[in-house]
C-alpha positions in Angstrom: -8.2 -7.8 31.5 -5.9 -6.2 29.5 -3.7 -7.8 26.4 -0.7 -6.3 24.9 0.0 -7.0 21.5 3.9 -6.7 21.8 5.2 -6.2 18.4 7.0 -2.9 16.8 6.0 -1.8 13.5 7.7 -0.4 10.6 5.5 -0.3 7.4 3.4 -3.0 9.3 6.9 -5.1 9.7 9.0 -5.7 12.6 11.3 -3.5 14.2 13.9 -3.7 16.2 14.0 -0.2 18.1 12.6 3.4 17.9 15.7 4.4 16.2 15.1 2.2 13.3 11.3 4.2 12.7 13.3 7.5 12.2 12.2 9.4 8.3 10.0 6.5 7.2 6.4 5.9 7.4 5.1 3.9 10.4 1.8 2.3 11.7 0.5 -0.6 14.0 -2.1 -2.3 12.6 -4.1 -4.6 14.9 -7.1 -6.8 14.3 -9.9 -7.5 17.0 -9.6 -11.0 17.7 -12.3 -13.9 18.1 -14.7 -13.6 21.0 -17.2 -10.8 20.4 -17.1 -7.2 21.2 -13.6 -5.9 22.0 -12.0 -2.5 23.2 -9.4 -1.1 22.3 -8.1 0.7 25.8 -4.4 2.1 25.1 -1.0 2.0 23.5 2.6 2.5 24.3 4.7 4.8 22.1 8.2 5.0 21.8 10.5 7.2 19.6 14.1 7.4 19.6 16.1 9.9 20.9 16.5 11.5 17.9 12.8 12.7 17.5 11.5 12.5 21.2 9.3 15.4 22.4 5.7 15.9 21.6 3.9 14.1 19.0 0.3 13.7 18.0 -1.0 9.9 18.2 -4.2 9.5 15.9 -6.4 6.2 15.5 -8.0 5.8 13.0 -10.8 2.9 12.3 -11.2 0.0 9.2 -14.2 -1.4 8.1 -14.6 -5.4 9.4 -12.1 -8.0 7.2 -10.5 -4.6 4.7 -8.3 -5.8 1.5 -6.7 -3.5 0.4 -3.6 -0.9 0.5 -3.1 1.0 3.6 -1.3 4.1 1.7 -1.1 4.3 -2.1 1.7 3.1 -3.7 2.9 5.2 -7.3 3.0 3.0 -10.2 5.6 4.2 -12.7 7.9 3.6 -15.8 11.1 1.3 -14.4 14.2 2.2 -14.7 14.5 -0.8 -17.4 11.7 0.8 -19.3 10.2 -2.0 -20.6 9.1 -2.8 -16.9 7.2 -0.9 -14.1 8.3 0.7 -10.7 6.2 0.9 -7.7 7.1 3.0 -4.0 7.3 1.3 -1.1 3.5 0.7 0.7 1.5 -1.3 3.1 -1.5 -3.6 2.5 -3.9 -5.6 3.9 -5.1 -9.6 3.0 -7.3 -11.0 5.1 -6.5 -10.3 9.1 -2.9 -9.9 8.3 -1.0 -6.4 7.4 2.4 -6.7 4.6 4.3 -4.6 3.8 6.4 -3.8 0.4 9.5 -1.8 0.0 9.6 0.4 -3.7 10.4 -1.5 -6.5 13.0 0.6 -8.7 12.7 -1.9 -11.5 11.3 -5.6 -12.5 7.6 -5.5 -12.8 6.7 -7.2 -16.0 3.8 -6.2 -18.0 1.8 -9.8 -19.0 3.6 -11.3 -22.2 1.4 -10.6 -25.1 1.5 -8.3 -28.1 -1.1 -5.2 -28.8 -2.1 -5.0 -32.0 -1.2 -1.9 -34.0 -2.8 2.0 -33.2 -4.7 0.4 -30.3 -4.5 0.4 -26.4 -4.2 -2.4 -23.9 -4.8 -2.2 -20.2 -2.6 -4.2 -17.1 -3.8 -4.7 -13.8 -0.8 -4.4 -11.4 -1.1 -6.7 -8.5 0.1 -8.0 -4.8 -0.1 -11.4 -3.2 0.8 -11.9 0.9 4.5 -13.2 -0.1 5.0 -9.8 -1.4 4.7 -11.0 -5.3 3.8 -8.1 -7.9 1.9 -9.6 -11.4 0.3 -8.0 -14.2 -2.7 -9.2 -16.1 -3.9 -8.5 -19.1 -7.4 -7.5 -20.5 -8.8 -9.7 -22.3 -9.0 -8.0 -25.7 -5.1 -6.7 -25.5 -3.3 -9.4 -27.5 -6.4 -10.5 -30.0 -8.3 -6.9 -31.2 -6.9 -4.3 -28.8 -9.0 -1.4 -27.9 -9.8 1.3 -29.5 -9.4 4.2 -27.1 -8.1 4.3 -23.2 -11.7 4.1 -22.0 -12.8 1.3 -23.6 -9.5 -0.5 -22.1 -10.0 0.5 -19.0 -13.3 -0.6 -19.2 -12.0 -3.7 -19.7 -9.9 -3.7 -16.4 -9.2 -7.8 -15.6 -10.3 -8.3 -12.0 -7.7 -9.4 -9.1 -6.4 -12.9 -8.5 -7.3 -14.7 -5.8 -5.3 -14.0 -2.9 -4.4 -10.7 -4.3 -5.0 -7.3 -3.9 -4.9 -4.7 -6.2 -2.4 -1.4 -6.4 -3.6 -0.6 -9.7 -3.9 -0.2 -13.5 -1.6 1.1 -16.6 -3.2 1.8 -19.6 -1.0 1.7 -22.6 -1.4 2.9 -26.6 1.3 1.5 -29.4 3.7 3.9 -31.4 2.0 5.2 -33.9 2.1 3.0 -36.6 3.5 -0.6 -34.8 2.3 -3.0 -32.6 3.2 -2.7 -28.5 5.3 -6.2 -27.9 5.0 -6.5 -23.6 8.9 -7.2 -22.3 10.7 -5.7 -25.7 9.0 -2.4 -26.3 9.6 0.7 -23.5 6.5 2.7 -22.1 6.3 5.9 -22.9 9.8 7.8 -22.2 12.0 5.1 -22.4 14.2 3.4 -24.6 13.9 0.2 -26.7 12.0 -1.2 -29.3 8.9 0.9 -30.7 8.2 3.0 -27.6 4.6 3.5 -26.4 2.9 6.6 -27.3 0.9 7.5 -24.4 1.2 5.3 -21.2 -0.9 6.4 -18.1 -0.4 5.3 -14.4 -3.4 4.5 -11.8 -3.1 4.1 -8.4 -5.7 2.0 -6.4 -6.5 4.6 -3.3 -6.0 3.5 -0.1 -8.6 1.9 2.3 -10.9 3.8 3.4 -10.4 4.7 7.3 -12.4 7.0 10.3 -10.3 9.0 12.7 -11.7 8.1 16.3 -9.6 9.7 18.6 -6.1 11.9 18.0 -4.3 13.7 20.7 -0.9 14.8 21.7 1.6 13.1 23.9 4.7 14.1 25.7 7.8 11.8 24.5 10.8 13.0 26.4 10.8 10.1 28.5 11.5 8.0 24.9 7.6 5.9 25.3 4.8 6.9 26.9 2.0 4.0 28.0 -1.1 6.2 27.0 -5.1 5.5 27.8 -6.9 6.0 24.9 -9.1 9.4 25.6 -12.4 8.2 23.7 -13.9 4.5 23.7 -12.9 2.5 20.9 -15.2 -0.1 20.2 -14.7 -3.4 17.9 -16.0 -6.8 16.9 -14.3 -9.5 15.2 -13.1 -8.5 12.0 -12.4 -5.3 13.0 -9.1 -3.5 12.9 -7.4 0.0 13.9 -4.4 1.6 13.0 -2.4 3.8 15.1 -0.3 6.4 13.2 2.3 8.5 15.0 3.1 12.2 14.3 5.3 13.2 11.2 9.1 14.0 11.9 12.8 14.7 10.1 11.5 14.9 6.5 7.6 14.9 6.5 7.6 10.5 7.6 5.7 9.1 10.5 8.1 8.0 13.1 8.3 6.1 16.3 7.0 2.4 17.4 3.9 1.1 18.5 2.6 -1.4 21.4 -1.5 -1.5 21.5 -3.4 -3.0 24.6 -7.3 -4.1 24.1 -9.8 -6.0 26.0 
């Protein structure tokens, strides 16, 4: 017996119609439920007019219960320099995929002050409400550190209930102390600037293409058997990613049937 897991996805969120997938990245995300060994048997794609024709359909495989980020999201100066930017991304906590559209501006660095000609180091983080937080390491306001190595290093570990997106290392102006929320990053604007300020993403979750082939659209969906079986246990999850369209972006929408 067949189940369909009737949602549409649009950075693992809701959507309304093909038409609203067009030029941005897209992916269903489904977890194997409770009951022992599952299969995942097919899915229904659907693009809008627009893009209709044929498009390659890959599935790709998680390891059981994945945390983590399903495409990496760039961690950069905001455009109020004193805070950080992130691009939109997906993400995983627990059985349940999120979603998170880019942040221009916003994300505070952890209130504290570095002490002179020394580095600190922020973790940059996510919770399932779609929260971002910093955290400092644990020498940044008291000694510092003395290179970026040593600070990263020192990298805080993730919340509970987090995940992680990743890391900026930061070194003082030469000469003053780095005061989080007054002075910019480096680049920017505002108080004693830092002098060197580095970016690290956390790379997405590791994933293992099991079957990708190409469909025929012009109908608008298509209710395709999947060619290969797909097996799965609790825990598990796949992701179905449709073909890139328009400007390099996965379009379309998603409907997966399992056993």
């Amino acid at each position: 017996m067949s189940e369909l897991l009737n949602k549409l996805y649009l950075n693992a969120k809701v959507a309304a119609s093909p038409a609203a997938m067009d030029n941005v990245p897209a992916e269903a995300v489904v977890f194997a439920p409770p009951g022992g060994k599952k299969f995942l048997l097919g899915i229904r794609a659907d693009y809008s007019a627009a893009v209709a024709g044929v498009k390659a359909v890959t599935v790709k495989k998680l390891a059981p219960f994945s945390d983590g980020v399903l495409n990496t999201s760039t961690l950069a100066i905001g455009t109020g320099p004193t805070t950080l930017s992130s691009t939109a991304f997906s993400y995983l906590i627990g059985t349940a995929a999120y979603s998170k559209a880019a942040v221009a501006t916003g994300i505070a660095l952890a209130a504290g002050t570095i002490p002179i000609n020394k580095w600190g180091i922020y973790r940059v983080q996510i919770d399932a409400a779609g929260t971002i937080s910093t955290l400092a390491g644990a020498a940044n306001f008291t000694t510092g550190y003395d290179d970026e190595a040593a600070a990263i290093a020192a990298l805080p570990a993730v919340a509970a209930n987090n995940i992680s997106m990743g890391y900026v290392a930061v070194l003082t102006a030469v000469g003053s102390a780095f005061v989080g929320g007054t002075d910019a990053l480096q680049g920017g604007a505002g108080g004693n600037p830092s002098s060197d300020t580095n970016y690290y993403s956390t790379a997405a979750l590791t994933t293992t293409t099991v079957a990708t082939f190409r469909q025929t659209f012009a109908a608008g969906y298509a209710d395709i058997a999947i060619p290969t079986t797909i097996n799965g246990i609790n825990g598990d999850s796949w992701v179905v990613e449709l073909d890139a369209s328009g400007a390099g972006s996965t379009t379309g929408r998603v409907h997966v049937f399992y056993v």
